[in-house]
GUBA-553713 format. One record per residue (C-alpha): residue number from 1; x, y, z; residue in three letters. Coordinates in Angstrom, 1 decimal, decimal comma. Last residue first. Example, Ala and Ser with C-alpha at 12.3 -4.5 7.8 and 13.67 -1.06 7.14 Angstrom:
BEGIN
<atom i="2" X="13,7" Y="-1,1" Z="7,1" aa="SER"/>
<atom i="1" X="12,3" Y="-4,5" Z="7,8" aa="ALA"/>
REM end
This chain:
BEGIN
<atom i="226" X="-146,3" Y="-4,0" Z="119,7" aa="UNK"/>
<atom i="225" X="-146,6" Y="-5,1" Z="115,5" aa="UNK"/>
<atom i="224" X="-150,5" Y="-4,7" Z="115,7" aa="UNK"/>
<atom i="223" X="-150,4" Y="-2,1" Z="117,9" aa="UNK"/>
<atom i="222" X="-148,4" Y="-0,1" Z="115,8" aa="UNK"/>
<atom i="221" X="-150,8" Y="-0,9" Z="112,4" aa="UNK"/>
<atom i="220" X="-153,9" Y="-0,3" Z="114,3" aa="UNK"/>
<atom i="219" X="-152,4" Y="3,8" Z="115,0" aa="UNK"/>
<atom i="218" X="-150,5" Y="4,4" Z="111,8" aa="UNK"/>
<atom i="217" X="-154,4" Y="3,6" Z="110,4" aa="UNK"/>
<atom i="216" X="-156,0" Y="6,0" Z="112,8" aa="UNK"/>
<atom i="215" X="-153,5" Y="8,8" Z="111,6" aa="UNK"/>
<atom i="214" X="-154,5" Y="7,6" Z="108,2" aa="UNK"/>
<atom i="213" X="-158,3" Y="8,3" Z="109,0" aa="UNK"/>
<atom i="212" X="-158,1" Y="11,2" Z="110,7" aa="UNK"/>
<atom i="211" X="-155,7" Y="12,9" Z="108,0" aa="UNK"/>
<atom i="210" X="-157,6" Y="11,8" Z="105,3" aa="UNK"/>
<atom i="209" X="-161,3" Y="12,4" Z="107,1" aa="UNK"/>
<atom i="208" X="-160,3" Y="15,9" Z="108,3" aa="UNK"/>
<atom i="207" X="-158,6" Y="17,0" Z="105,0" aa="UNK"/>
<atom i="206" X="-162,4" Y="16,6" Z="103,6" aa="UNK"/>
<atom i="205" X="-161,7" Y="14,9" Z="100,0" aa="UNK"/>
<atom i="204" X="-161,0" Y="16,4" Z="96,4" aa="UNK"/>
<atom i="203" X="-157,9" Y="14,6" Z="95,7" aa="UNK"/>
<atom i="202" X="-156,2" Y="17,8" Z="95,1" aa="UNK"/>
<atom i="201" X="-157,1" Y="19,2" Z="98,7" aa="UNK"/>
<atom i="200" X="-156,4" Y="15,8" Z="100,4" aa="UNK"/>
<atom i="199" X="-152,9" Y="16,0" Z="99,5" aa="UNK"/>
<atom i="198" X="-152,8" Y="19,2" Z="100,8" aa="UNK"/>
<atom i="197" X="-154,1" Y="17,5" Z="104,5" aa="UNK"/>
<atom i="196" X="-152,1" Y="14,8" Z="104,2" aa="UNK"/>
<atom i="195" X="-148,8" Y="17,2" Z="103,9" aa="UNK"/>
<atom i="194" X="-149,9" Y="19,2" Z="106,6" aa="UNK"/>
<atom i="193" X="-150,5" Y="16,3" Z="109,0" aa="UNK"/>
<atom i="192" X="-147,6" Y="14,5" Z="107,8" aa="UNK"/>
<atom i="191" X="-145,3" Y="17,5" Z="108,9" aa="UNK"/>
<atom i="190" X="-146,8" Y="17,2" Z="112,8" aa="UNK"/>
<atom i="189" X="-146,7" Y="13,5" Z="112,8" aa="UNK"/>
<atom i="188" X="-142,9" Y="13,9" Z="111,5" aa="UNK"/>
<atom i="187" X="-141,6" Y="12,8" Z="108,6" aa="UNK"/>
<atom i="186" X="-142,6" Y="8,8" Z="107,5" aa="UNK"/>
<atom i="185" X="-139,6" Y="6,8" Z="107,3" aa="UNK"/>
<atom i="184" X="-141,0" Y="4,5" Z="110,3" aa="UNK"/>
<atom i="183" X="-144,4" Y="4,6" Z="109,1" aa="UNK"/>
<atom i="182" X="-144,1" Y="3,0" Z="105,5" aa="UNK"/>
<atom i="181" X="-147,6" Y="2,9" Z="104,7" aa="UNK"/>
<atom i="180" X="-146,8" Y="2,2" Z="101,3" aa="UNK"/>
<atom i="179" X="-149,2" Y="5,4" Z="100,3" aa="UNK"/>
<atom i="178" X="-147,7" Y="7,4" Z="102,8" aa="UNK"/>
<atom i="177" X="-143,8" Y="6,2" Z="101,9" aa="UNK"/>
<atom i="176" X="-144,6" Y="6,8" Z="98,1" aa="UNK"/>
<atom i="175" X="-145,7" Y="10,4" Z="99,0" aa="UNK"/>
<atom i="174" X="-142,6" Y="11,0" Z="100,9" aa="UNK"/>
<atom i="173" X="-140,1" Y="10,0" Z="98,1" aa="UNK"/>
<atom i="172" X="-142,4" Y="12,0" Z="95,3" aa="UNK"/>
<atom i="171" X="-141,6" Y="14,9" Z="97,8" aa="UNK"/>
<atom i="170" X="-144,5" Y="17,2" Z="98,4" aa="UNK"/>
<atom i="169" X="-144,6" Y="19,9" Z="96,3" aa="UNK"/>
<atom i="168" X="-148,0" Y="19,8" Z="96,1" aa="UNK"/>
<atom i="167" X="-148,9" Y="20,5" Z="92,7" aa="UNK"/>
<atom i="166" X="-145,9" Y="19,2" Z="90,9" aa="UNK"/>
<atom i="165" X="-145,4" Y="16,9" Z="93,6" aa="UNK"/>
<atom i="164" X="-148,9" Y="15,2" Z="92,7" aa="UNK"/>
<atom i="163" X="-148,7" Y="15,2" Z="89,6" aa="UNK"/>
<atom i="162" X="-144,9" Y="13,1" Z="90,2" aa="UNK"/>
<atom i="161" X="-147,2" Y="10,7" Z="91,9" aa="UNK"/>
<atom i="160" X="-149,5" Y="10,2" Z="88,7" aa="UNK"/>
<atom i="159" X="-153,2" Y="11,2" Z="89,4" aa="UNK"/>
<atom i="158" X="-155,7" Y="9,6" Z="86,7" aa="UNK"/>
<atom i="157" X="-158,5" Y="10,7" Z="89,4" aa="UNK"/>
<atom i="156" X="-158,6" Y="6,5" Z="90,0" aa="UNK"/>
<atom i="155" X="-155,6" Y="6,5" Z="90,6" aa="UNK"/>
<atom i="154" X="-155,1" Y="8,7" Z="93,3" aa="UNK"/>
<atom i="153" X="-158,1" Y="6,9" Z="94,8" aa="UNK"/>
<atom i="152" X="-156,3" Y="3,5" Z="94,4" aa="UNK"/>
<atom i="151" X="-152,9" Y="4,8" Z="96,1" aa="UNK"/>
<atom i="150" X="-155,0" Y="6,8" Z="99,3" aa="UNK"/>
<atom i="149" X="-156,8" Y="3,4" Z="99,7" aa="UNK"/>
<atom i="148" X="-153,1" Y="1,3" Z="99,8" aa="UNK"/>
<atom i="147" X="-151,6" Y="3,9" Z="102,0" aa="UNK"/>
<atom i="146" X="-154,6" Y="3,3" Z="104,6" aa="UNK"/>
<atom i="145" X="-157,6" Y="4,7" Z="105,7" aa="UNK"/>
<atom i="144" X="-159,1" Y="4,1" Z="108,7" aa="UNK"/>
<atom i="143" X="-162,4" Y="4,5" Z="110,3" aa="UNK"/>
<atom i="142" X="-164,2" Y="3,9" Z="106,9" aa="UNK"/>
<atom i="141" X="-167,4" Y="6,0" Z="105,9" aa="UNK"/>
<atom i="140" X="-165,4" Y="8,8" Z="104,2" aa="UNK"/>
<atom i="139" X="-163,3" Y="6,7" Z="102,3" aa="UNK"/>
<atom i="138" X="-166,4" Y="4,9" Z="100,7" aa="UNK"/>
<atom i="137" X="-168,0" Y="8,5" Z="100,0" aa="UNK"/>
<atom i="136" X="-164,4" Y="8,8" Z="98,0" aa="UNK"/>
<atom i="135" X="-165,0" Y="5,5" Z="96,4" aa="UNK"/>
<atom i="134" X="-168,4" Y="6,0" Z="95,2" aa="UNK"/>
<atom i="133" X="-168,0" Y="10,0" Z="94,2" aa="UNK"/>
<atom i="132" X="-164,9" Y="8,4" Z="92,2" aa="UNK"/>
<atom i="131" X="-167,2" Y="5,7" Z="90,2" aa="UNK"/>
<atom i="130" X="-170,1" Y="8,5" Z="89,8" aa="UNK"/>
<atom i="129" X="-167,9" Y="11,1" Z="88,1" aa="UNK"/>
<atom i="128" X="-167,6" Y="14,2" Z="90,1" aa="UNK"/>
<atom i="127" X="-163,9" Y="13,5" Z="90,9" aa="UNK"/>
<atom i="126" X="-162,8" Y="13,4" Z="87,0" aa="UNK"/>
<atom i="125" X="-164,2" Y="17,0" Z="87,2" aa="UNK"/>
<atom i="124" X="-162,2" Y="18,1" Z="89,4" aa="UNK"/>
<atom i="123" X="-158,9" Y="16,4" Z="89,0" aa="UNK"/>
<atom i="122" X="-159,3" Y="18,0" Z="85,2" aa="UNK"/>
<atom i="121" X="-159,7" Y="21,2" Z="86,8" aa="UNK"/>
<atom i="120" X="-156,8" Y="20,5" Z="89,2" aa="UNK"/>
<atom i="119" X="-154,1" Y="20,0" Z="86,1" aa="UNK"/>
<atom i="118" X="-155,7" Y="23,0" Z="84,3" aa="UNK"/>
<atom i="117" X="-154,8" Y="25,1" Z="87,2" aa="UNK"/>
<atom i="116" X="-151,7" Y="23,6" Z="88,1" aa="UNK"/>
<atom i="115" X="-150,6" Y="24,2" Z="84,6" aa="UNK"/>
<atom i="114" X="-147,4" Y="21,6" Z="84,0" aa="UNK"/>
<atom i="113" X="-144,8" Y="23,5" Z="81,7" aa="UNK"/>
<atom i="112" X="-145,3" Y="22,5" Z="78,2" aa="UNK"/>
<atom i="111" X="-143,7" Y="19,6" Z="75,8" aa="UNK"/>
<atom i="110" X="-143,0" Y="17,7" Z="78,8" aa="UNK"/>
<atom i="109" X="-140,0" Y="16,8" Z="80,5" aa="UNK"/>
<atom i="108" X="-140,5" Y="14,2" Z="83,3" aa="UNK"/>
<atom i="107" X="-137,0" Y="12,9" Z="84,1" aa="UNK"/>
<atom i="106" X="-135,4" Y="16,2" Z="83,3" aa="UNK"/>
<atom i="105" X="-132,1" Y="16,2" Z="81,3" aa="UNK"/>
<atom i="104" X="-129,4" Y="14,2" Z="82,0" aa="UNK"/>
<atom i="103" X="-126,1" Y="15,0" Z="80,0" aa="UNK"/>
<atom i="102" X="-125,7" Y="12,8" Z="76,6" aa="UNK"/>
<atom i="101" X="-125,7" Y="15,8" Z="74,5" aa="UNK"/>
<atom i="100" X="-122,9" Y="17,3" Z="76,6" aa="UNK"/>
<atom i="99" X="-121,0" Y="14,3" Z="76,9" aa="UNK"/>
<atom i="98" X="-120,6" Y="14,7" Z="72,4" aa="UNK"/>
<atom i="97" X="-119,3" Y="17,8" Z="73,2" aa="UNK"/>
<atom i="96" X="-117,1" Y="17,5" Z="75,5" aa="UNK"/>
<atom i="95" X="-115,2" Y="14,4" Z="73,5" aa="UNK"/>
<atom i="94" X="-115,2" Y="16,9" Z="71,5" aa="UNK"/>
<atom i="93" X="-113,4" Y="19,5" Z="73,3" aa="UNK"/>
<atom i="92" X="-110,9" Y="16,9" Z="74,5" aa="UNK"/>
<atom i="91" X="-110,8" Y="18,0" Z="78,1" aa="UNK"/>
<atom i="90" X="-112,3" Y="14,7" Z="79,7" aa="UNK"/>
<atom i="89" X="-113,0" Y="15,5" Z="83,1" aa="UNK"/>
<atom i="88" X="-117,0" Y="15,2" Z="83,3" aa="UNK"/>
<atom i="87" X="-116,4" Y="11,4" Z="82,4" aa="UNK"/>
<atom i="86" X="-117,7" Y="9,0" Z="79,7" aa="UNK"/>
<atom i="85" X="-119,8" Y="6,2" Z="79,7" aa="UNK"/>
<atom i="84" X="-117,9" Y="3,3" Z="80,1" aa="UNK"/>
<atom i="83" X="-117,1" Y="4,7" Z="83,4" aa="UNK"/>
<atom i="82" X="-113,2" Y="5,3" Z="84,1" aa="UNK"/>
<atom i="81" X="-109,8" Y="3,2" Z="83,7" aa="UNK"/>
<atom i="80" X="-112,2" Y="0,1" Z="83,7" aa="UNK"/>
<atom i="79" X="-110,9" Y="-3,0" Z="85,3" aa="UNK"/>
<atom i="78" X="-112,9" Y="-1,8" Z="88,7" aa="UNK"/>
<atom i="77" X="-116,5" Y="-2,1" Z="86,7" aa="UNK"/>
<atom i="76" X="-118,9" Y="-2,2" Z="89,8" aa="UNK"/>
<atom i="75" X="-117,1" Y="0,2" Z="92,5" aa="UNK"/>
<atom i="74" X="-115,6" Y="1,9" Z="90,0" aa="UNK"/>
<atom i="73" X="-118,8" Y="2,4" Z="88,1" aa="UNK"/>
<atom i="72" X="-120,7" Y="3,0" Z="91,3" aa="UNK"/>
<atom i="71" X="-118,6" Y="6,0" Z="91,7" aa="UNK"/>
<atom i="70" X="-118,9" Y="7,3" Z="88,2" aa="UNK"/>
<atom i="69" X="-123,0" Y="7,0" Z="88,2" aa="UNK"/>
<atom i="68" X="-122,7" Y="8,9" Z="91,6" aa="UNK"/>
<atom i="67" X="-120,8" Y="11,8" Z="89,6" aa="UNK"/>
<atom i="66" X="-123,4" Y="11,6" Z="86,6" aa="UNK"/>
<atom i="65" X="-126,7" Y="11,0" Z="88,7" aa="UNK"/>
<atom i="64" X="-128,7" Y="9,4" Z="86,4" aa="UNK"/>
<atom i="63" X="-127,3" Y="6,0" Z="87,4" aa="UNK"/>
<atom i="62" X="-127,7" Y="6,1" Z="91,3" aa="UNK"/>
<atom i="61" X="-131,7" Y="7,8" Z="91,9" aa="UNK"/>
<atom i="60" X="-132,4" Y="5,2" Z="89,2" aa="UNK"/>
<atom i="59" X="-131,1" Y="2,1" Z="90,9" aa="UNK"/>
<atom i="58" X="-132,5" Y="3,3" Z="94,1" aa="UNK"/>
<atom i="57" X="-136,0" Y="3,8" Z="92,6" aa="UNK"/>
<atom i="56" X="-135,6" Y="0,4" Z="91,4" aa="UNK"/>
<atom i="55" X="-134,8" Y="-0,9" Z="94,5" aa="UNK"/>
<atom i="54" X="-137,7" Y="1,1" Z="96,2" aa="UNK"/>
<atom i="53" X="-140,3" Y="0,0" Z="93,6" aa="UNK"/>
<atom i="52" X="-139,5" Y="-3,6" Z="94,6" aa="UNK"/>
<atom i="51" X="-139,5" Y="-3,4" Z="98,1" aa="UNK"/>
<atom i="50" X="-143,0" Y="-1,7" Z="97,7" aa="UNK"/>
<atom i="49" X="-143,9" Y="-4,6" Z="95,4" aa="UNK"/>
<atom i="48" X="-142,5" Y="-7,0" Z="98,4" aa="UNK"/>
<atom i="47" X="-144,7" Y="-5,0" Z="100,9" aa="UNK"/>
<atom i="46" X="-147,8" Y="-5,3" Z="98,8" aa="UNK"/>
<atom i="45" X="-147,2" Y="-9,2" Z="97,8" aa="UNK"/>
<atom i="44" X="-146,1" Y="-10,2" Z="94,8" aa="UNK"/>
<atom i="43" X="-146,5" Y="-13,1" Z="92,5" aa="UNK"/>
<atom i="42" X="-150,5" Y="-12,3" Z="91,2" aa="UNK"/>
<atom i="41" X="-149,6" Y="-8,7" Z="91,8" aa="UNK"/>
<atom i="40" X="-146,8" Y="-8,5" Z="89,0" aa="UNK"/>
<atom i="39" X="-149,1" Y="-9,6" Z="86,1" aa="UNK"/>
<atom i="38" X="-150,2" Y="-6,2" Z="86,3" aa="UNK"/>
<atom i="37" X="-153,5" Y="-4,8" Z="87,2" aa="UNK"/>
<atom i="36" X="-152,7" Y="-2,6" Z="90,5" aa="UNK"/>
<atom i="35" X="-150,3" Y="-0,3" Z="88,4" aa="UNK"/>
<atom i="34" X="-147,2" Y="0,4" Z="90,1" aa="UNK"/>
<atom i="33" X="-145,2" Y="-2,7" Z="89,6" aa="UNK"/>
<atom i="32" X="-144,5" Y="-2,9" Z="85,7" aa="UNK"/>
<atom i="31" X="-144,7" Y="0,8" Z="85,0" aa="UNK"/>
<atom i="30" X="-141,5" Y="1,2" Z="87,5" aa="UNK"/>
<atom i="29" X="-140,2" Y="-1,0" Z="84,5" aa="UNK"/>
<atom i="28" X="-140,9" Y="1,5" Z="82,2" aa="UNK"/>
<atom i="27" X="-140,1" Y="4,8" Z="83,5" aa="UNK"/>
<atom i="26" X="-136,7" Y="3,3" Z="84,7" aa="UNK"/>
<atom i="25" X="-135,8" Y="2,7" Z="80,8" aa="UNK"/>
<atom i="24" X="-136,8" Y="5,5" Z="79,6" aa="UNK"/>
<atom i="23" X="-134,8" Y="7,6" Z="82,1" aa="UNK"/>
<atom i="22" X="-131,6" Y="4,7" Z="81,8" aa="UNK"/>
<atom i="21" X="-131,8" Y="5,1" Z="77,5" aa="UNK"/>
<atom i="20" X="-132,0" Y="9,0" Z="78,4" aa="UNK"/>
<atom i="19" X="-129,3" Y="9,0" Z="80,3" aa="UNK"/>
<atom i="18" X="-127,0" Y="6,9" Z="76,9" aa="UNK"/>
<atom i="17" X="-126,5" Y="3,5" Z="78,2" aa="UNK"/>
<atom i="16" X="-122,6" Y="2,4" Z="78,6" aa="UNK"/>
<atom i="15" X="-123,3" Y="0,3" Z="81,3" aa="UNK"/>
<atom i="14" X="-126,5" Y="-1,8" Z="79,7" aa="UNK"/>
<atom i="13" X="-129,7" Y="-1,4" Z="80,3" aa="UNK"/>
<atom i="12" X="-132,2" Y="-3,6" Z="82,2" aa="UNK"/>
<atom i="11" X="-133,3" Y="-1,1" Z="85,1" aa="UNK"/>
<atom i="10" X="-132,5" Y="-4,0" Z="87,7" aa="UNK"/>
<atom i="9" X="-129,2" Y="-5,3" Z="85,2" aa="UNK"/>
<atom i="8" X="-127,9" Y="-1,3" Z="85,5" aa="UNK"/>
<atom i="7" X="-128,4" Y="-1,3" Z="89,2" aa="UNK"/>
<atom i="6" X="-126,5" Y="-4,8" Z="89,5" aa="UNK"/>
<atom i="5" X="-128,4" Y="-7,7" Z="90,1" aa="UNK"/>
<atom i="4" X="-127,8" Y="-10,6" Z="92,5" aa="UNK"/>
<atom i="3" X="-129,9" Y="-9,2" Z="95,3" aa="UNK"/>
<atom i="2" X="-133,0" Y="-8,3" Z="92,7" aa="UNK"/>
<atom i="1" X="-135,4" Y="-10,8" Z="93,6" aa="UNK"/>
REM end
């Protein structure tokens, strides 16, 4: 879908887009292919919305990043003298100035810091409602569990993935390759164990049946491709 595109066509902006414009712009198409009731999953398949997310992700990880954003410019834009943007080596002192205010600034920014605390008690009591009890007494009872169950669950607590590595400090990365059920960029089994098991914490299910459960799932998935 996106071979043809450059990073700033994927994230729909144009070259000379102000950091924020690319962080705004990011946020919303991710939106587009990481809730489970968009358009998107009646044309996509799991593993090519996974694909998806990763390109984007790419595309994001490139152009908010001021020196890589300046090497993919000359790769892309080889006319230019330097990235329509602006450079870190311009020593006109307003030129400086006006960079300054067009600097990256935190992708997720909030008014207030993040309370863990508050953050968990909400998790809490959205986990006592009857529709999570349901799902999570589901998860319990199933053999495996896969990415795809730990994705709807998170959900369904309100749980963003960048909530989650607040809390956690898990990497986003790694928690989008456990819930893609991407095994071969998955950390080691005996990191994965500690990171499913604090990811269970904040989902409010037994460690034992997350980490039993997905290590079963790894298992059927190998055979399946052997």
């Amino acid at each position: 879908m996106f071979d043809e595109l450059n990073y700033y066509q994927i994230l729909e902006v144009s070259p000379d887009a102000s950091f924020s414009a690319i962080r705004q712009a990011y946020q919303d198409v991710l939106s587009l292919y990481e809730n489970d009731d968009v358009v998107a999953d009646a044309f996509f398949s799991e593993t090519e919305k996974a694909q998806i997310i990763d390109t984007i992700n790419k595309a994001f990880d490139v152009l908010y990043d001021k020196h890589k954003r300046a090497a993919y410019d000359r790769y892309c834009f080889p006319e230019q003298p330097r990235p329509l943007w602006g450079t870190g080596h311009n020593e006109d002192p307003e030129a400086k100035k006006k960079e300054a205010a067009n600097t990256p600034i935190p992708l997720f920014k909030k008014d207030r810091p993040l309370n863990p605390k508050e953050c968990l008690t909400q998790i809490k009591a959205t986990a006592q409602t009857e529709e999570a009890t349901a799902m999570s007494a589901t998860l319990k009872q199933k053999e495996t569990i896969t990415g795809r169950d730990i994705r709807s669950y998170r959900r369904l607590l309100g749980l963003t993935v960048d909530k989650v590595y607040e809390i956690t400090r898990i990497a986003s990365s790694t928690i989008r390759q456990i819930e893609n059920d991407e095994f071969d960029n998955l950390p080691p089994v005996i990191y994965l164990k500690s990171f499913l098991t604090a990811y269970a914490e904040i989902l409010h299910l037994s460690p034992e049946t997350l980490v039993n459960g997905y290590m079963a799932n790894m298992q059927t998935q190998s055979q399946c491709t052997e």
